[in-house]
C-alpha positions in Angstrom: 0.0 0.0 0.0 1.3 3.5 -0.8 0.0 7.0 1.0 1.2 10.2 0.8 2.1 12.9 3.6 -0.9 14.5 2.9 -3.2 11.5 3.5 -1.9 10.3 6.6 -4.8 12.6 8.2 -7.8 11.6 6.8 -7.0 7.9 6.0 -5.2 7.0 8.8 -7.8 3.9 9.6 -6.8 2.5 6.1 -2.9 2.4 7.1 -4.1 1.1 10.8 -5.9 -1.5 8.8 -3.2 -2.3 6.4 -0.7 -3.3 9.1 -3.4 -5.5 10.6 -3.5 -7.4 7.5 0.2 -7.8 7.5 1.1 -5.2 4.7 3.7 -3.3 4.5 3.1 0.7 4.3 4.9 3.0 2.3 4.7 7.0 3.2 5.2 9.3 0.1 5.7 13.1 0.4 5.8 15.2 -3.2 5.8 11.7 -5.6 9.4 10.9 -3.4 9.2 7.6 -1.3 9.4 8.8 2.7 9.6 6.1 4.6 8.1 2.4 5.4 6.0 1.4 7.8 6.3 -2.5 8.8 3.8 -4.5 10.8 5.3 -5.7 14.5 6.5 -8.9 13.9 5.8 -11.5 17.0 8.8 -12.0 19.1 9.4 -15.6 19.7 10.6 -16.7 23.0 13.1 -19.6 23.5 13.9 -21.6 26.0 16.9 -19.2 27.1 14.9 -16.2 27.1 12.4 -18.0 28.6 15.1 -19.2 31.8 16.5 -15.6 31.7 13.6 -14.3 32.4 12.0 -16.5 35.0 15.5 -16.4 36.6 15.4 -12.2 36.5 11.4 -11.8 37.8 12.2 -14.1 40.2 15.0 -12.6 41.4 13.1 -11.5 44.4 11.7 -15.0 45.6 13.8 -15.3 48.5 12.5 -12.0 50.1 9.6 -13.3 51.8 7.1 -11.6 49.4 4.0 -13.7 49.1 2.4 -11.6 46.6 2.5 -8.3 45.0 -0.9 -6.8 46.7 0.8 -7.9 49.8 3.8 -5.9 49.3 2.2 -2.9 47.9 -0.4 -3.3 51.3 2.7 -3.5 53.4 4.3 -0.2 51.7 1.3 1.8 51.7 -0.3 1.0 55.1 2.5 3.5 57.1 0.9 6.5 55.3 -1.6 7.1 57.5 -1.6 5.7 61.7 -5.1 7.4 62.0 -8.3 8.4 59.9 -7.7 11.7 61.6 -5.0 12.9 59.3 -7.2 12.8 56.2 
């Protein structure tokens, strides 16, 4: 698919809806090719990325942390001692 400059305004559904479909985009400004736009290609994880990052969001395991909400609870309940400090 090919747009101009100009159109990117009033058609930018069609080049949203392009890159859904998987095509490639190409911006022209005064009849001179601009740029491309690509569609996001899926990153595929293998088993070492996969390890790494278990190994790095888990890097916190050994804390004592049951959950997140229970750490966030635990941070945020020394805010206030009292209701009468609202």
């Amino acid at each position: 698919m090919q747009l101009t400059a100009s159109q990117l305004q009033s058609k930018h559904k069609a080049l949203i809806d392009a890159l859904k479909r998987g095509e490639t985009v190409e911006i022209t400004y005064h009849g001179q090719p601009l740029g491309v736009v690509h569609p996001v290609t899926p990153a595929i994880n293998s088993k070492e990325q996969e390890s790494a990052m278990n190994d790095f969001f888990g890097m916190h395991g050994d804390s004592g942390i049951a959950t997140v909400e229970d750490e966030l609870r635990n941070i945020r309940k020394g805010r206030r001692s009292s209701l009468s400090d609202l």
